[in-house]
C-alpha positions as CSV (number, residue, x, y, z in Angstrom):
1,X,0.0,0.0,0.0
2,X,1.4,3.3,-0.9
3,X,0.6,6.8,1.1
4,X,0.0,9.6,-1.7
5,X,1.3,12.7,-0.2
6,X,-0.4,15.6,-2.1
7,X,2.9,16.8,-3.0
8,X,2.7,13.8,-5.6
9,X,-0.6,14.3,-6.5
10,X,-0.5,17.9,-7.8
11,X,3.1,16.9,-9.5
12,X,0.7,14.9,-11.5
13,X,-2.0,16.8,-12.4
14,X,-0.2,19.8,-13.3
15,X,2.6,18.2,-14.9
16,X,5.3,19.5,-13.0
17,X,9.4,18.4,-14.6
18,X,9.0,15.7,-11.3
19,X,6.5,13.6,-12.1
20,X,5.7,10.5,-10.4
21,X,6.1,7.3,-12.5
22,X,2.9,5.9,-14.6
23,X,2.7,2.5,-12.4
24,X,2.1,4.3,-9.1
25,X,-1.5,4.6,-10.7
26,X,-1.9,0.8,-10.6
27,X,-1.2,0.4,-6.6
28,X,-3.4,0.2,-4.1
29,X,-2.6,3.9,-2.8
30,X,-4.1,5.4,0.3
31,X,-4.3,9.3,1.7
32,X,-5.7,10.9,4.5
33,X,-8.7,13.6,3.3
34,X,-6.8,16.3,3.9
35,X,-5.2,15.5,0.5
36,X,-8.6,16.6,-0.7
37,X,-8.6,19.8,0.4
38,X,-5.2,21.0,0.0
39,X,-5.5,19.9,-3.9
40,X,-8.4,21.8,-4.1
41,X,-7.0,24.5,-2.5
42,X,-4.2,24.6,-4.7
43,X,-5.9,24.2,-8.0
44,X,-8.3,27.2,-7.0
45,X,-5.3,29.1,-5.4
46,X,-4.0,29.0,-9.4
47,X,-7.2,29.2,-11.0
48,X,-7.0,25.7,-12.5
49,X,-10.4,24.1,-11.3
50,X,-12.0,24.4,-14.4
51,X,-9.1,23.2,-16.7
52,X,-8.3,20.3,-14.3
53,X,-11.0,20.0,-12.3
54,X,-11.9,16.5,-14.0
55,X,-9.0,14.7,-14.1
56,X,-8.5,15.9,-10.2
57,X,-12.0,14.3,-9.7
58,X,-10.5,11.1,-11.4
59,X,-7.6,10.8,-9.4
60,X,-9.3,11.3,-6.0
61,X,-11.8,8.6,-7.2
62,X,-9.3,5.8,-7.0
63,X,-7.9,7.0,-4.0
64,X,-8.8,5.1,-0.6
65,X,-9.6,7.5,2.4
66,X,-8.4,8.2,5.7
67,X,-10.0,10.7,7.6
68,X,-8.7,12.2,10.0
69,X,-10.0,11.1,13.4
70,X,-9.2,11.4,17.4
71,X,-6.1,8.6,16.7
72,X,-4.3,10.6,13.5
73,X,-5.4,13.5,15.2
74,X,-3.9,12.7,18.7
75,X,-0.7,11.5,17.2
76,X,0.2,14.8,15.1
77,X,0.3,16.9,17.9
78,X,3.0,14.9,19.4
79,X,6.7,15.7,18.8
80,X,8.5,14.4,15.5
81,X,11.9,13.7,15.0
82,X,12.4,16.3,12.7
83,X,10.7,20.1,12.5
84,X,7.3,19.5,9.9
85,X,4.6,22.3,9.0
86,X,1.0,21.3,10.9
87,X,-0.2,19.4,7.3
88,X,3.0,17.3,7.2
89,X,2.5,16.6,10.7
90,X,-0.8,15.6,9.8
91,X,0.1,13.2,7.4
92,X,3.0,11.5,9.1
93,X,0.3,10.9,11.7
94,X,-1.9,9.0,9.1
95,X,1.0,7.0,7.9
96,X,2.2,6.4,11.6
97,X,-2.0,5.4,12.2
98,X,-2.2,3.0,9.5
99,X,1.6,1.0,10.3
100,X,0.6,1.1,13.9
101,X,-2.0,-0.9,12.6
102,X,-0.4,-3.3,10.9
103,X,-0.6,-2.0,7.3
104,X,2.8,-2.4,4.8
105,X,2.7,1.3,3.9
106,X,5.3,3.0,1.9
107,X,5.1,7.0,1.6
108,X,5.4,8.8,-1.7
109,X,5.7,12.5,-0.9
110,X,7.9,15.2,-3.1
111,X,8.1,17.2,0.2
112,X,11.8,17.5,1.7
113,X,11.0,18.1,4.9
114,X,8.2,14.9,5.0
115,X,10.7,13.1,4.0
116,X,13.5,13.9,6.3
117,X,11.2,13.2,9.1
118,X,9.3,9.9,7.5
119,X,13.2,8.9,7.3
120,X,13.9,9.8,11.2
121,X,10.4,7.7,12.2
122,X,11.6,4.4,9.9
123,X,8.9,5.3,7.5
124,X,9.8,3.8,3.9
125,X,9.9,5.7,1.5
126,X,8.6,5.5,-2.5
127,X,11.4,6.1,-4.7
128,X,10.3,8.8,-7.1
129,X,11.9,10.6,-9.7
130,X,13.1,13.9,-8.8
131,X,12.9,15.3,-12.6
């Protein structure tokens, strides 16, 4: 199971030089909702809703949810290893939820800072390409 980061998400849908390779489509890939609204965010943010608004609807179909509940919650206001902004701390705390429970998740974030401290907390990590 892989942990879409929205870093990796918008990389995709606005077809950024580092884009994430075509078979990450074909895993079983998980996020927490607040990947949701921070692609939505963006895409508005840039004025992009209407010219990408579908294939952003596409991609958050295929996507299985996490929300964010007391657990994720609870865990992202404890300390990390590493400084993280409040939404990185947020989804460290899903991917920390869902191993905690057993699930074989690998994260595959863009974000340097993510991945410093998904390093720091043993989290593996997706290999992406950079460019």
């Amino acid at each position: 199971m892989i942990y879409l980061d929205t870093s990796v998400a918008l990389a995709h849908l606005l077809a950024e030089d580092r884009r994430p390779p075509a078979p990450l489509w074909q895993e079983e890939l998980v996020t927490s909702r607040l990947l949701e609204y921070e692609l939505w965010n963006r895409l508005h943010g840039r004025d992009l809703a209407r010219s990408h608004g579908d294939v952003a609807r596409l991609l958050l179909a295929r996507l299985a949810w996490l929300e964010l509940r007391a657990p994720v919650l609870e865990r992202a206001l404890q300390p990390f290893p590493t400084p993280v902004r409040t939404l990185d701390a947020l989804h460290l705390a899903s991917v920390s939820f869902l191993r905690e429970r057993g699930r074989d998740v690998t994260l595959a974030t863009y974000d340097e800072r993510m991945t410093r401290a998904a390093q720091a907390m043993g989290i593996p990590l997706m290999e992406l390409p950079k460019t």
